[in-house]
N, C-alpha and C positions, 0 to 999 in steps of 0.2 A: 133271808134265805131265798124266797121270792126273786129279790132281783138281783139276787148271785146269777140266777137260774136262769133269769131272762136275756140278762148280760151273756150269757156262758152261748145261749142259743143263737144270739143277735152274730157271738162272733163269729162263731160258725158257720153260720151264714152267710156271712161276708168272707170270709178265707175258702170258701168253693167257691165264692162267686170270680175271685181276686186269681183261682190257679185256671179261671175256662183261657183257654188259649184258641187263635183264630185255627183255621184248616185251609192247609196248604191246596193249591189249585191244583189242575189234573198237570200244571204245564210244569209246575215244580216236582212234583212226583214223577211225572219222565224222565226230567233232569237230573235229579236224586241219583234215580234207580239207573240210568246210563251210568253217573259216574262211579256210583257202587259198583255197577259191574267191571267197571274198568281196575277198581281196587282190588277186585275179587282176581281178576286174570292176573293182575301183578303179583299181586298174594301166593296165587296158586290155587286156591281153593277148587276142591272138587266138587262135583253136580253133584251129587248128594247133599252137599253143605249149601249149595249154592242159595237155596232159600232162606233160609235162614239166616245167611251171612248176610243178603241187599236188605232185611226186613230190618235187620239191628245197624246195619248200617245206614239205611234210611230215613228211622227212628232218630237215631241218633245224629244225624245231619238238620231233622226239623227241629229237636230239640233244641239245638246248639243256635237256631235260627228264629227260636221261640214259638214254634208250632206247635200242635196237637199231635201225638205221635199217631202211628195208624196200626191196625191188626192183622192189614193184609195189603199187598201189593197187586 
């Protein structure tokens, strides 16, 4: 049972270590966040949405890039 338990910790340990993802530079986050906005104005999206639209759009361009997502723009 011992070293079920040591096993179970060890992996654990390893699958956070395995999902840290690098962090995007300030130069990619410009870049991002311009072309979000340019999706945004095709879209439509109003200024009230407008935050929240580049932040998930954002999010969602590093992910897809392998990046660390962010909390704030």
């Amino acid at each position: 049972m011992k070293t079920v338990a040591i096993l179970f910790v060890g992996l654990l340990s390893f699958s956070s270590y395995a999902d840290d993802k690098p962090t995007a530079d300030e130069a990619l986050l410009k870049e991002l966040k311009q072309f979000c906005t340019e999706m945004a104005e095709d879209d439509g999206i109003t200024a009230d949405k407008l935050a929240d639209y580049l932040l998930t759009c954002v999010n969602q361009e590093l992910e897809s890039e392998g990046y660390a997502t962010v909390t704030q723009l």
